[in-house]
Structure formats: structure tokens, C-alpha cells
Steps between C-alpha positions, in 0.01 A plus 500: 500500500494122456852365507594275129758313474655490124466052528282273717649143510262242589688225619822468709658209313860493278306711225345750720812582714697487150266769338495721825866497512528536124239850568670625841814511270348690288357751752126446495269481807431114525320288728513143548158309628549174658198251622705293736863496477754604245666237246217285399570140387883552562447592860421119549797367326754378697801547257544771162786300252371649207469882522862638380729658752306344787804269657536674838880501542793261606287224599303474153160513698231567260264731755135411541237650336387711845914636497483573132170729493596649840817661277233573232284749726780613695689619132114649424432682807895682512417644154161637680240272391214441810391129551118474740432127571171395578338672234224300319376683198164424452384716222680726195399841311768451231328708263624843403839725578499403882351146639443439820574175688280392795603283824253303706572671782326795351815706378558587114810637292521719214782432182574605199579135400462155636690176510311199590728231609278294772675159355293185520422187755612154481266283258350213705468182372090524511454122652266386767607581865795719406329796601386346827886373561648832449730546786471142615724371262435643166722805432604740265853598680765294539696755711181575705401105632799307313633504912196323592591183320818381663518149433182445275403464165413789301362474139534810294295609208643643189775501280672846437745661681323582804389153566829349406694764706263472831529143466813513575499704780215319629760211525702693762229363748258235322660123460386456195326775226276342205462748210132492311558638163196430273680524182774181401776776560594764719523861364690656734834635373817271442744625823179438732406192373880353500539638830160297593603202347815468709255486797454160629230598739272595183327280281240577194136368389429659186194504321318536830257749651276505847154390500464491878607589823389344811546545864336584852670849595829412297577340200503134527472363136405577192426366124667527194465410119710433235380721235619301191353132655213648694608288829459636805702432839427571886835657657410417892755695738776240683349375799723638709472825352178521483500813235712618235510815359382630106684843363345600203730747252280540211442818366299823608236664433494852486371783731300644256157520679512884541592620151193221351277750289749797553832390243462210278597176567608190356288165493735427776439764695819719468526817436569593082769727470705612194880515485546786672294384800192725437143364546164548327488844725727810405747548805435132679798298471554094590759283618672185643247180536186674425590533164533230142814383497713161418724538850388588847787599666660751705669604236279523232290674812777771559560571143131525411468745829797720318308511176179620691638773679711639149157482387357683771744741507468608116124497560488725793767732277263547240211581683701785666 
């Protein structure tokens, strides 16, 4: 006989490992599927200041994001939940009692319920030569290539917290950080933007987006335009730089490519759920990134991943 597990979590971010401890508590057979490695968008960030309780100990560290999920599985797998990464699910059979969940690699799992949690990818910015300058001085992670700048200029796009915040850490190695917010404010919340503003390395162009980007094998200029006057302006690297680099904190778009056709989605692309995180499908459950919602953060991630797996749980309890 096949072996099913009571919940299949897609996804290995703050609301999957939430959920799968949440269900381990509760003493169902859960398993965890990961595509590449546990955490998500917090396993790039280099510091966690918002998530409650997360000051480390006499030193007031805030840990990183890697540290923080780390604790997550760790407090998941002790209560007997099983984590596989590497596991790209290609394709779902989420109708009936028991779906099944296939990998690429050719293996499939049975459950009773499932929690899709996959999260979502940094929005680009959709200009000419971005794509082409990926890696080369166009980023997406300021704790991944903010090292690579020491000494340059760095212009960062966006205006919420995680632009404002990585700005500021980008200014731990780049002489000078320019912040590209195409709105005549920033939206990011008070403490981060107070703590920017007492930055001297940072300075602001609102009102301003990315047209262009330019450069042979790394970034070397690029155009921007005023988007109240129209005007546009050539930003040519220093001369004795010769590049500068262009992190781009904008949004995300969500990982919803699998479920297209199989739960309904929003015009947006993200998953519909009700209040109780249920789906279109009885016994499929969503949370974290991949769902609506006014505030993408590990918090809101974690508490949606608790919701899902109460959910879960009462499901699989009344189909028993």
C-alpha cells in the first residue's frame, strides 16, 4: 500500500514550515516539498527587525533571514514533520479524498490535504537591457551582490520597506546609494524611513522610473525619466568606476504557474482563498506570498501558514 501523508506542503518558505509545524503538533503525517532551498525571500535577507521575539540575545543582533528559518525547520522537523529539497512539482491531482502531488524527478505523494505555499519572485522593473544585465549589475538581493559594490554607486529601485531597509545596508559597502521611488513619496513604514533619512550616504529621486540600461558585460549607464515632466536623463557610471550597480526591490510576482487552470486565481495571478485559507478545491489550502493580501511579510507569512494547517487539520478530521 501507497504511503499518504495526512498534508503535502508545497513550498519551504515562513508559511510552509509554519503550517508543518502547526500539523506535526498536532500529530499528522506531513511532508514538506522544497524546489531549491528552504526560507524563500527571507533566506536572502541579511537582517529580520520586524518578526517579534527575533532579537537573538545580549548583543540585540536581529539574526538573518538564513538563521531565522534554519530555527523554523529545525522546531518543524523535532515535532516529526519530514522536509525533501529538490523537489519540483510539476503537476497536481487535487481532486477527490486523496490528491496526489508529482515531482519532476518522476516521484509523486499522496495527502489527504494540501498547502500550497511556493511564495513568489521579485517583480522586475520590465525595461530594456535589464534582463540582459542580470548578474552584471542589476540585482534583486542586496545581501547576495550588495559586497560587490565596495566603493561605488548603487541606485536602488523602490520605495517600501525592503528597498528602504536594503538601502541601507547596501551603504555598509557602496559610497553613495540613490533611491528611485516613482511615486513623490516613499511608502515604506515610518521607523525605516527615519532610520533612512539619518543616512547621509543615501539620497532620493522621486517621481522616477528606468527606461534603459546600458552596458558591454556590466552595467555602465543607464536612462531615466521624470514621470511628472516627461524628461529623460543618461546616468553614465564615474569614469573611474566604470559601472555602478542597480538593485531593484519592487514587488513579486507570484509562483502560481502550476495551480493556472487547477484553483482559481486572481487577475493578478494569486491564488483566491477565503478566510480560513481554503481554495476553490475542497481539502487544498494556501498561504504566505502566493496569496491576496495588503502585507507581505514574514509575519503575515507565518500566521497565514498557522491558519492553513488549523484548516487542514479540521478538514482531514472530518473526512475521517
Amino acid at each position: 500500500m501507497e504511503e499518504i501523508y495526512d498534508v503535502v506542503i508545497i513550498g519551504g518558505g515562513p508559511s510552509g514550515l509554519t503550517a508543518a509545524l502547526y500539523n506535526a503538533r498536532a500529530r499528522l503525517k506531513v511532508l514538506v516539498l522544497e524546489k531549491t532551498k528552504l526560507g524563500g525571500q527571507i533566506a536572502l535577507t541579511h537582517e529580520i527587525a520586524n518578526f517579534p521575539g527575533s532579537v537573538m540575545g545580549a548583543d540585540d543582533k536581529e539574526p538573518s533571514g538564513p538563521q531565522l528559518i534554519k530555527r523554523m525547520a529545525d522546531q518543524a522537523t523535532t515535532y516529526g514533520a519530514e522536509i525533501l529539497i529538490g523537489k519540483d512539482v510539476v503537476s497536481l491531482d487535487l481532486e477527490g479524498t486523496i490528491k496526489r502531488v508529482i515531482c519532476g524527478d518522476g516521484t509523486a505523494y499522496d495527502a489527504r490535504a494540501v498547502i500550497c505555499s511556493n511564495g513568489a519572485t521579485p517583480r522586475p522593473i520590465g525595461c530594456h537591457g535589464e534582463k540582459e544585465l542580470q548578474g552584471k549589475g542589476v540585482s534583486y538581493c542586496a545581501t547576495c551582490d550588495g559586497a560587490f559594490f565596495e566603493d561605488l554607486e548603487v541606485y536602488v529601485v523602490g520605495g517600501g520597506n525592503s528597498a528602504v531597509e536594503e538601502a541601507e545596508f547596501i551603504t555598509s559597502f557602496a559610497r553613495k546609494v540613490t533611491i528611485l521611488q516613482n511615486l513623490g513619496h516613499l511608502t515604506a513604514d515610518e521607523i525605516a524611513i527615519e532610520q533612512a533619512k539619518k543616512n547621509s550616504k543615501i539620497e532620493y529621486k522621486f517621481n522616477t522610473v528606468i527606461e534603459e540600461i546600458h552596458g558591454d558585460g556590466l552595467v555602465e549607464s543607464m536612462v531615466i525619466k521624470n514621470t511628472e515632466t516627461g524628461e529623460t536623463t543618461e546616468i553614465v557610471a564615474d569614469e573611474d568606476d566604470g559601472t555602478f550597480g542597480i538593485f531593484v526591490f519592487i514587488g513579486y510576482i507570484p509562483k502560481t504557474d502550476l495551480y493556472k487552470g487547477v484553483l482559481d486565481l486572481d487577475q493578478w495571478g494569486y491564488i483566491k482563498t477565503k478566510e480560513d485559507m481554503s481554495t476553490s478545491l475542497t481539502g487544498v489550502f494556501a498561504a504566505g506570498d502566493i496569496r491576496p493580501k495588503t502585507l507581505r511579510q514574514v509575519i503575515t507569512a507565518a500566521g497565514d501558514g498557522a491558519i492553513a494547517a488549523h484548516s487542514a487539520q479540521k478538514y482531514i478530521e472530518s473526512i475521517n
